[in-house]
C-alpha positions in Angstrom: 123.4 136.0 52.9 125.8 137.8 55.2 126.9 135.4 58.1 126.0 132.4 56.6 127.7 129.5 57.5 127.1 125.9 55.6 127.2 122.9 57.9 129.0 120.2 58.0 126.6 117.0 57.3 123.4 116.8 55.4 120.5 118.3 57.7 118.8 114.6 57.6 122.1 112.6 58.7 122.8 115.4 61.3 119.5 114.6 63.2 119.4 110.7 62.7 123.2 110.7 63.9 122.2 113.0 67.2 119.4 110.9 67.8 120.5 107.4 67.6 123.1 108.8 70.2 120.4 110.1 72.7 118.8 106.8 72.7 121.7 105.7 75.5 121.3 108.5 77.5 119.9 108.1 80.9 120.2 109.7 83.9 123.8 108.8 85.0 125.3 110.0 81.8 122.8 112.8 79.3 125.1 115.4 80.8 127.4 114.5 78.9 125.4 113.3 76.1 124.3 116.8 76.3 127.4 118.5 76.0 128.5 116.0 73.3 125.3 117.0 71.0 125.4 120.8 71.6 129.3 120.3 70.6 128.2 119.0 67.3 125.8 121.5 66.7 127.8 124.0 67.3 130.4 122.9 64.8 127.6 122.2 62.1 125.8 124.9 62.2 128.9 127.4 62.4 128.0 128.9 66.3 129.9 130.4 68.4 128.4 128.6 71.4 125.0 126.5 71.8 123.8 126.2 75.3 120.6 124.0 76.9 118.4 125.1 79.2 115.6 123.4 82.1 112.4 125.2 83.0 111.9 124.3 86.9 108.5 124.8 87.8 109.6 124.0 91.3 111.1 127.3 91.7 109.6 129.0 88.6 113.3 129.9 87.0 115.8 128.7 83.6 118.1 126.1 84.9 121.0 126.5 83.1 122.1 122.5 81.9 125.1 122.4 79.5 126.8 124.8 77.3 129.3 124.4 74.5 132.0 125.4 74.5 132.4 125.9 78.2 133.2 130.0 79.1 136.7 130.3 80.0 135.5 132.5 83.1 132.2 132.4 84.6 131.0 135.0 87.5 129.9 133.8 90.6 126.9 134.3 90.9 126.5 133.6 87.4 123.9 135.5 85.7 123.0 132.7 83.4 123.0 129.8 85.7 119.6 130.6 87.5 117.1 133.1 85.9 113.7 133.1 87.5 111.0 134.0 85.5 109.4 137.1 87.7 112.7 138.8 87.5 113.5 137.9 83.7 113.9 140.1 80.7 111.7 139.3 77.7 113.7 137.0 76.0 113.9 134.6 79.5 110.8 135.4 80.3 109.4 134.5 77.0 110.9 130.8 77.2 108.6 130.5 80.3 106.0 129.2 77.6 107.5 129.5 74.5 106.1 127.0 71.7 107.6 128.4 68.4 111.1 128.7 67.5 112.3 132.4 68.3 115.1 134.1 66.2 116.7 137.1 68.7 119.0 139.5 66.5 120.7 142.1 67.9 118.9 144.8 67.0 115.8 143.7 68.4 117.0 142.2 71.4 115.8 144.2 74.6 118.6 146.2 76.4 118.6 143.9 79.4 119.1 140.6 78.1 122.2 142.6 76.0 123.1 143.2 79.6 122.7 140.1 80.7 124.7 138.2 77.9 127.5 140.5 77.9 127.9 140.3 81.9 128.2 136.7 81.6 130.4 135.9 78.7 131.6 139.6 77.6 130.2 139.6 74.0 127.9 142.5 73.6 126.0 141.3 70.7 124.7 138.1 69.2 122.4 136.3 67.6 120.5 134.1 69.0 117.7 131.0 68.1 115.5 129.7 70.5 113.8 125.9 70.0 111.6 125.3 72.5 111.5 121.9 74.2 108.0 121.2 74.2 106.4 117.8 75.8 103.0 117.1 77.9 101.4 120.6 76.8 104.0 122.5 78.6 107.1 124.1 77.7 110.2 122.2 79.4 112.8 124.3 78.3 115.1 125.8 75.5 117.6 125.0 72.9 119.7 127.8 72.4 122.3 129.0 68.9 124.2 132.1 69.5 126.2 134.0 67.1 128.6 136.5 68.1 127.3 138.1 64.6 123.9 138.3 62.6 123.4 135.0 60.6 120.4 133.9 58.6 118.7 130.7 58.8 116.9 128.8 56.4 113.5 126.4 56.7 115.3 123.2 56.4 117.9 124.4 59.1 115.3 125.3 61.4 113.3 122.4 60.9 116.1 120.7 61.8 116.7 122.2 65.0 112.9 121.9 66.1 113.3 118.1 65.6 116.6 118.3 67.8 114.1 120.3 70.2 111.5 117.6 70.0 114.4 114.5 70.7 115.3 116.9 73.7 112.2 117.0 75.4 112.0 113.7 75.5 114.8 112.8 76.6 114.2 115.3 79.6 111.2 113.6 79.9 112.8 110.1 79.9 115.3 111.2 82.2 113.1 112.5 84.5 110.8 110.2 85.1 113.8 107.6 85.9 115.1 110.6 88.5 111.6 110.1 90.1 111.4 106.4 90.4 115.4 106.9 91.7 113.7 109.4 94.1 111.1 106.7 94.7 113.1 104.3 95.7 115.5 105.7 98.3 112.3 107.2 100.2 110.7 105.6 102.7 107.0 106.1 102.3 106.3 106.4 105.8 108.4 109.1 106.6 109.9 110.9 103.4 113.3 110.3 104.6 115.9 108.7 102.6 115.6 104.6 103.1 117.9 102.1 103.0 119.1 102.3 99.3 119.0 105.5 99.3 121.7 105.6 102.5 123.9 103.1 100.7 124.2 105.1 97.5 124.8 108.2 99.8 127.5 106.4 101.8 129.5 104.6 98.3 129.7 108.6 97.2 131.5 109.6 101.0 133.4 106.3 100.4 135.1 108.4 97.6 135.8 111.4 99.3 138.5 110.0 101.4 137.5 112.1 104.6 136.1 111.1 107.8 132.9 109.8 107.9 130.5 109.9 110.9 127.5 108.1 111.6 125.0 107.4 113.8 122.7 104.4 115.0 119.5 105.3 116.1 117.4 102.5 117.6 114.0 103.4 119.0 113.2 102.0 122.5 110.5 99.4 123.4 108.7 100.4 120.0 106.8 97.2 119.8 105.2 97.5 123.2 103.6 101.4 121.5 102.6 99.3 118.8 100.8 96.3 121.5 99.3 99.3 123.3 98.1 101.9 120.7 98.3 100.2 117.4 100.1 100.1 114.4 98.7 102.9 113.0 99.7 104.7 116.0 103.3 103.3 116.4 103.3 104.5 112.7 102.4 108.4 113.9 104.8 108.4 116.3 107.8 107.2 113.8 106.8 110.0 111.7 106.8 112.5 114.4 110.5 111.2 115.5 111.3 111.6 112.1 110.2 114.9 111.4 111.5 116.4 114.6 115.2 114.5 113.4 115.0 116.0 110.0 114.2 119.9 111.7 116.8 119.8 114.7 119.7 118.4 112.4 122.7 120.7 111.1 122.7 121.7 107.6 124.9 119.2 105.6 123.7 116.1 108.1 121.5 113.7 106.7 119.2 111.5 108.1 117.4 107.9 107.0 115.1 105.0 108.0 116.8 101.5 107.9 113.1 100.1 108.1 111.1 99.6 111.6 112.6 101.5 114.2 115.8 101.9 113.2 117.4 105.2 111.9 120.8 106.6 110.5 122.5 109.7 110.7 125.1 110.5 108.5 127.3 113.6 109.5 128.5 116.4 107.4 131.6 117.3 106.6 134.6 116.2 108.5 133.4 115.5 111.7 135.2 114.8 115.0 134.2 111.8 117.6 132.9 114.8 120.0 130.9 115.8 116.9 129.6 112.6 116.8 128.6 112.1 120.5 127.4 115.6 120.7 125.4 115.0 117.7 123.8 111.5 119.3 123.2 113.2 122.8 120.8 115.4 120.8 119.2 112.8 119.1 118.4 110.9 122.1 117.4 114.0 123.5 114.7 114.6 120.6 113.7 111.3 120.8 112.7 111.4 124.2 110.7 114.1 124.3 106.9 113.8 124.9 104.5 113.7 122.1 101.1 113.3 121.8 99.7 110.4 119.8 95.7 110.1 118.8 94.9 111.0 122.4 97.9 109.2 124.2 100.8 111.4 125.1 103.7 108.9 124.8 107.5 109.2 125.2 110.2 106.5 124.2 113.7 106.6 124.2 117.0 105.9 121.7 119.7 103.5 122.0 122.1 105.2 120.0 125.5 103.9 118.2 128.4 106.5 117.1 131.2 105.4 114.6 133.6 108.1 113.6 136.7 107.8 111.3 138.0 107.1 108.2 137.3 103.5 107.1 134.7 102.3 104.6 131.3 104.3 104.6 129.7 100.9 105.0 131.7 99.8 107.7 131.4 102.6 109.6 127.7 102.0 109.4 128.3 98.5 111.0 130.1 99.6 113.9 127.5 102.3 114.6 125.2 99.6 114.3 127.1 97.2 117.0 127.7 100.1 119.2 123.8 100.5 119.5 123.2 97.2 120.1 125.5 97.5 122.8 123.5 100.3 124.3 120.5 98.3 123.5 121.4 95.4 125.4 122.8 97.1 128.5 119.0 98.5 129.0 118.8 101.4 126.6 118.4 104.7 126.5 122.2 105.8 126.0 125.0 106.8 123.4 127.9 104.8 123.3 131.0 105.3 120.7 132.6 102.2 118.8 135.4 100.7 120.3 138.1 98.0 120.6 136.3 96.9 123.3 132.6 96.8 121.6 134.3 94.7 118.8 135.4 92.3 121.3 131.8 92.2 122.1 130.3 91.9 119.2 132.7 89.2 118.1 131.5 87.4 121.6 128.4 88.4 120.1 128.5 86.8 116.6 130.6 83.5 117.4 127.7 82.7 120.3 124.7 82.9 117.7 126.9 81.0 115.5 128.2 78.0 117.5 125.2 78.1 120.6 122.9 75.9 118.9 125.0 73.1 117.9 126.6 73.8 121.8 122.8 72.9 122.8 121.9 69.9 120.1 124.8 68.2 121.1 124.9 68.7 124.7 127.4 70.5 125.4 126.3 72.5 128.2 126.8 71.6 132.1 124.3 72.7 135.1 125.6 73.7 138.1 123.6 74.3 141.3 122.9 76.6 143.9 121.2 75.6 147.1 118.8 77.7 148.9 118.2 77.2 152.7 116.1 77.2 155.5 118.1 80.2 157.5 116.9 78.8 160.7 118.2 75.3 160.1 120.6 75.8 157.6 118.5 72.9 155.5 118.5 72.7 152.0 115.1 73.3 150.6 115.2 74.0 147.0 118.0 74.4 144.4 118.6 76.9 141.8 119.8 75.5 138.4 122.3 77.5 137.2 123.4 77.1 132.9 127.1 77.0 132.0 129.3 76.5 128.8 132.4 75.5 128.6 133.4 77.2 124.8 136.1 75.4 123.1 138.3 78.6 122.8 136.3 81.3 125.0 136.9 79.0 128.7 133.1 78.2 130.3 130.9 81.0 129.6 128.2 82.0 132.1 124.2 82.7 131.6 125.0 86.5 131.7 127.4 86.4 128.9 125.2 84.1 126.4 121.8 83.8 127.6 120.8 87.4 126.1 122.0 86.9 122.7 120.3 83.2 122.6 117.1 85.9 123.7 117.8 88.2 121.0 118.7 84.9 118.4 115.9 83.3 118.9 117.9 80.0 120.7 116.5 80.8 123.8 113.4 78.1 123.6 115.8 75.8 122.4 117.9 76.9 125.3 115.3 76.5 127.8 114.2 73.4 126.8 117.3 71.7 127.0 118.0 73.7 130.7 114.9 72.4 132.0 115.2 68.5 130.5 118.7 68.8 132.0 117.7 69.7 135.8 114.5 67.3 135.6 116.5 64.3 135.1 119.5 65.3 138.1 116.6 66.3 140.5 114.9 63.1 139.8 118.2 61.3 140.5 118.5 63.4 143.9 115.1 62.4 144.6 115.9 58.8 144.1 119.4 58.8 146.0 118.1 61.0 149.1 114.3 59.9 149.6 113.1 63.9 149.6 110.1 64.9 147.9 109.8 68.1 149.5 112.8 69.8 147.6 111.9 72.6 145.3 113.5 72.5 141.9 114.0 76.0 140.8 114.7 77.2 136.9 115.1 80.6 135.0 112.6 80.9 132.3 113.5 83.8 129.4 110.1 85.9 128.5 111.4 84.8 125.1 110.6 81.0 126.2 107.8 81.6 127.9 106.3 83.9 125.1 106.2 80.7 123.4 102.6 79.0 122.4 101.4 76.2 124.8 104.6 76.8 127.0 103.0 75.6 130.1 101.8 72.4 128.2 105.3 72.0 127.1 106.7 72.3 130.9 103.9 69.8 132.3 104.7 67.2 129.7 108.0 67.4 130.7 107.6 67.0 134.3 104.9 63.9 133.5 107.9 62.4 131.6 110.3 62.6 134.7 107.7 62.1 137.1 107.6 65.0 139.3 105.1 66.9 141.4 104.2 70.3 139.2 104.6 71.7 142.8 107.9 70.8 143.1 108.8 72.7 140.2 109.3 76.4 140.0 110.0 78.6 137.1 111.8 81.9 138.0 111.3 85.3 135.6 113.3 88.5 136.3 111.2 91.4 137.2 112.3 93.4 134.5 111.1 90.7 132.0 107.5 90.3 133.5 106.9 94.4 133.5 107.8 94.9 129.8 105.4 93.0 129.0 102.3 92.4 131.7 99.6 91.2 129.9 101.3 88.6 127.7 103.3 87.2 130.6 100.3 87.4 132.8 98.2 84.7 130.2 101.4 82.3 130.1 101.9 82.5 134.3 98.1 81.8 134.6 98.4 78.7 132.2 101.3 77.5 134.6 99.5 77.8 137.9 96.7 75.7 136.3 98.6 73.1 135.6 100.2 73.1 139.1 103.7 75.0 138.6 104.7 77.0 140.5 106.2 80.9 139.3 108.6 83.3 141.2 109.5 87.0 140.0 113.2 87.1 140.4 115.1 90.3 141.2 112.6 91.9 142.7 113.1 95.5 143.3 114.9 96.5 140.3 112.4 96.5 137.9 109.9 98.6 138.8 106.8 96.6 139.4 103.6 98.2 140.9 101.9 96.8 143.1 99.1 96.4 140.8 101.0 94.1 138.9 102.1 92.4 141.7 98.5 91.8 142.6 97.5 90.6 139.1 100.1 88.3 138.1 99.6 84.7 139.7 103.3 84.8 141.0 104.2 82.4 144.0 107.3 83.4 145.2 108.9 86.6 145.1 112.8 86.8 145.1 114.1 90.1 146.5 117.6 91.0 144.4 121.6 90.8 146.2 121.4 94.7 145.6 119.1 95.1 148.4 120.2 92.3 150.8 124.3 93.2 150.7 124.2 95.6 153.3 121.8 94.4 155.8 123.3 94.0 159.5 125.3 97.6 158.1 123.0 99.7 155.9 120.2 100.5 157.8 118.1 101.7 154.7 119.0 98.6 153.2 116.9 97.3 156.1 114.0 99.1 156.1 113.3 98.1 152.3 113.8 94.6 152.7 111.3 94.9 155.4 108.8 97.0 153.3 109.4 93.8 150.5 108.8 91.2 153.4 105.8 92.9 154.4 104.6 93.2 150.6 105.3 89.3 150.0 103.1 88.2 153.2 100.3 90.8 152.1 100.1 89.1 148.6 100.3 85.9 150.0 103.5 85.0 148.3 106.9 83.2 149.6 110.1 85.1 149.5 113.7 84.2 149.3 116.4 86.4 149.6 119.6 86.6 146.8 122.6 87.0 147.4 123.4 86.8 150.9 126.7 87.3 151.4 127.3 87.8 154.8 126.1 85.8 158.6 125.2 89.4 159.7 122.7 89.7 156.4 121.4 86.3 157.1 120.5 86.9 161.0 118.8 90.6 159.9 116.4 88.4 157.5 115.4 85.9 160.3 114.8 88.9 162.7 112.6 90.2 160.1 111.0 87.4 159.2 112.4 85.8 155.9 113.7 82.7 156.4 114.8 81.6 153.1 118.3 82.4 151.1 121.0 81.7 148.6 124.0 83.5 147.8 127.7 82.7 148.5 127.8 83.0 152.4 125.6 79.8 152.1 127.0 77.9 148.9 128.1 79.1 146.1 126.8 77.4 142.8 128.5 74.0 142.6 128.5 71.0 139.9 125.8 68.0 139.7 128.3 66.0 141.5 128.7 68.4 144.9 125.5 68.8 145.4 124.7 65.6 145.3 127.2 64.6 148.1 125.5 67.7 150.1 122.0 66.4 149.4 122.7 62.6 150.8 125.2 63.8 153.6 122.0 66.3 154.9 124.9 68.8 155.4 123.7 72.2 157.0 124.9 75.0 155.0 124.4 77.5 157.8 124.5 78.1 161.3 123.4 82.0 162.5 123.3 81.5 166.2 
């Protein structure tokens, strides 16, 4: 029998051998198992080259998957990688849903598939046998034997080769079904982008490129209060929506992913720059922002957004992008901000805080200090501002602004406020005692964080019946901005107050925002306008006219109102003319220790005289 070539093993061993070594393949490795198998069967069964093929019903085409030997030269595009079935000669089209082994010789082999064969590898005519990989009632694929020659085949060799068919298809089939749980696993179900496992394996193959790696840190705005106000199921819409229109606006080649929540990661492609990376951010936030309509609620949010750029570890690049949004985040949002020395200085200000705040707190480390307010017209103390300090071993004494937001976003700040408010109970009671006054305010700044907490205002009562002091002695002080992002939890906690007697101001008033209808519904006492509006009265005439308007508010509501930050005897004698006769800021005192204002308290010093 002309051609006939004897192989090397016994048909049997040949097949167990192959099989027992497709047992270990999976789907990080059954290229190469592949290869390694259609090696040996070229060698056994004489060939000149054995090649495995993939049906994609996907895209309805052969997937060309391993070939042995390799072709010394193959065309790009190469007419054998991709053949889809509507544009297929016979023989392709045949293994579309081929069952039965198929034995092509070359004088029955159509004229285009000749073509075909000898564009791609040069041999003009062969012999080829087709197994078909059959599994699940459908045909996967093909198992091809070519001979640059005729060659007959026996029933035992062909039974062989259907068995190697058979191990095939499972294997595909094996293999597959671990791609899709992969798949599965690096998706996030809400939104079909790549999750967090998925961006870590993405980011350990950049890590072996070698080349710059940019990524971005996409934080979603003020998400929870969507979720408080529409719902969760809503909140979830709208994270798919920002997803979606992510995904379409990117570049080809950039990738995108959901961390969880409302968190998402850009990674860029190919080498990019740090403009590439701000530019890239700027249209993020810019996509982000725009309107959409959720249910029946049209809704916009914005992005706090964190670039890293450059050539260190994937993974670390992802943490700087990460501490350059939450530098954005906690500078009010709704910006892009690169990674730098200087954010790393932050972010290690950052870290030791959480870190070392707590045990700062249990074992009171923290000092008070106090800043008097005053009757302008008398220049008489009338209530006193406790003011938080601590002096860090290494770091010198750290005010509220640099640790009381990360004890907010740590979760300390209860703990925080407990200890604040403890602290300024027992030096006003000993001011009390020392001077005789029981008409001096004791003021302290609350964080929505603290007062968020259940039975706050129980908590502050039982703490004031412990020191023995009038609840109307007491006020508790919230920044503006606090109280509007959130009106109707703060609303229940500042009504629970005011029944028990304690008394509330909204500090920084002006910057925030408020409306007047939230004005009117919060039970708020004392309304505090901010130093930005009272450091160029006696100059700034339209600095003027809207402290008036807030004067005018305050007395229409019924409320008291101090003015911050008063800096200047020409800024304290334009509030008396228009009517506000209480103040703080520097002009009058500037914060001072327990011990100072203690001597100013007995003494009855006047802080201020603006005749």
């Amino acid at each position: 029998m002309e051609g006939r070539t004897s192989v090397r093993r016994p048909l049997n061993t040949l097949v167990s051998e192959l099989a027992t070594r497709l047992l270990g393949a999976d789907s990080a490795n059954v290229i190469e198992a592949y290869r390694a198998l259609l090696r040996d069967l070229s060698t056994d069964f004489g060939m000149d080259t054995c090649f495995l093929r993939h049906n994609d019903e996907r895209i309805d085409a052969s997937i060309l998957v391993a070939e042995w030997p390799p072709r010394p030269v193959v065309p790009d595009p190469d007419p054998l990688g991709v053949v889809y079935f509507d544009r297929a000669d016979p023989v392709f089209a045949r293994s579309r849903s081929q069952t039965e082994v198929e034995i092509y010789r070359p004088s029955d082999q159509p004229e285009n598939y000749r073509d075909r064969v000898k564009d791609a590898s040069g041999v003009p005519a062969t012999t080829m046998v087709a197994v078909p990989l059959v599994g699940d009632g459908r045909t996967l694929g093909v198992l091809g034997f070519v001979r640059f020659a005729d060659r007959e085949w026996t029933a035992e060799e062909l039974e062989a080769v259907t068995a190697v068919g058979a191990m095939l298809a499972q294997v595909q089939r094996r293999v597959a079904a671990e791609n899709e749980l992969r798949h599965t696993a690096m998706i996030d179900e809400l939104t079909g982008l790549m999750n967090r496992h998925g961006l870590t394996e993405l980011l350990d193959g950049r890590a072996a490129d070698g080349t710059a790696v940019g990524v971005l840190f996409v934080d979603i705005d003020r998400l929870a209060a969507l979720n408080d106000f529409l719902g969760h199921r809503m909140g979830d819409e709208f994270l798919r929506t920002v997803a979606d229109r992510i995904r379409r606006r990117l570049p080809d080649g950039d990738v995108v992913a959901r961390l969880g929540g409302d968190e998402f990661v850009v990674v860029l492609g190919g080498a990019p720059t740090a403009e590439d990376g701000a530019e890239r951010a700027e249209m993020v936030r810019s996509v982000v922002a725009e309107p959409m309509v959720v249910g029946d609620d049209r809704v916009t949010r914005t992005a706090s957004i964190g670039v890293a750029v450059g050539t260190a570890d994937p993974s670390e690049m992802l943490r700087r992008a990460d501490q350059a949004a939450l530098h954005v985040k906690s500078s009010g949002g709704n910006g892009v901000v690169l990674y730098s020395d200087e954010i790393a200085a932050t972010n290690d200000l950052r870290t030791d805080v959480e870190l070392t705040l707590g045990h700062a707190i249990s074992h009171d480390r923290l000092v008070l200090h106090f800043q008097p307010e005053v009757d302008l017209r008398s220049g008489e103390i009338t209530a006193v501002e406790a003011l938080v300090r601590w002096p860090h071993p290494t770091r010198g004494m750290l005010g509220p602004d640099v640790f009381v937001p990360i004890a907010d976003a740590a979760n300390l700040a209860p703990e925080l406020g407990r200890w604040v408010i403890d602290a300024a109970c027992r030096a006003y009671v000993s001011w009390r005692d020392a001077t005789g006054r029981t008409d001096l305010v004791l003021r302290v700044n609350i964080s929505p964080v603290h007062l968020a907490v259940r039975d706050f205002a129980q908590e502050v009562a039982d703490v004031l019946r412990t020191h023995g002091i009038d609840p109307a002695c007491f006020c508790l002080e919230l920044s503006e901005v606090a109280v509007v992002d959130s009106v109707a939890r703060s609303g229940a906690a500042l009504t629970s107050l005011r029944d028990k007697g304690i008394r509330t101001a909204i500090d920084h008033f002006g910057v925030g925002y408020s409306s007047l209808l939230h004005l009117k519904r919060l039970p708020l006492d004392v309304l505090k306008i901010d130093r930005h509006f009272t450091d160029g009265l006696g100059v700034d005439g339209d600095d003027r006219a809207l402290v008036s308007v807030m004067i005018g508010l305050a007395r229409s509501l019924r409320l008291d109102v101090v003015a911050n930050g008063v800096e200047t005897s020409a800024a304290a004698r334009t509030l008396v003319e228009l009517g506000c006769h209480r103040a703080q800021g520097h002009a009058i005192c500037p914060p001072v220790d327990e011990p100072t204002l203690r001597s100013l308290l007995v003494d009855g010093t006047r802080l201020l005289d603006v005749s």
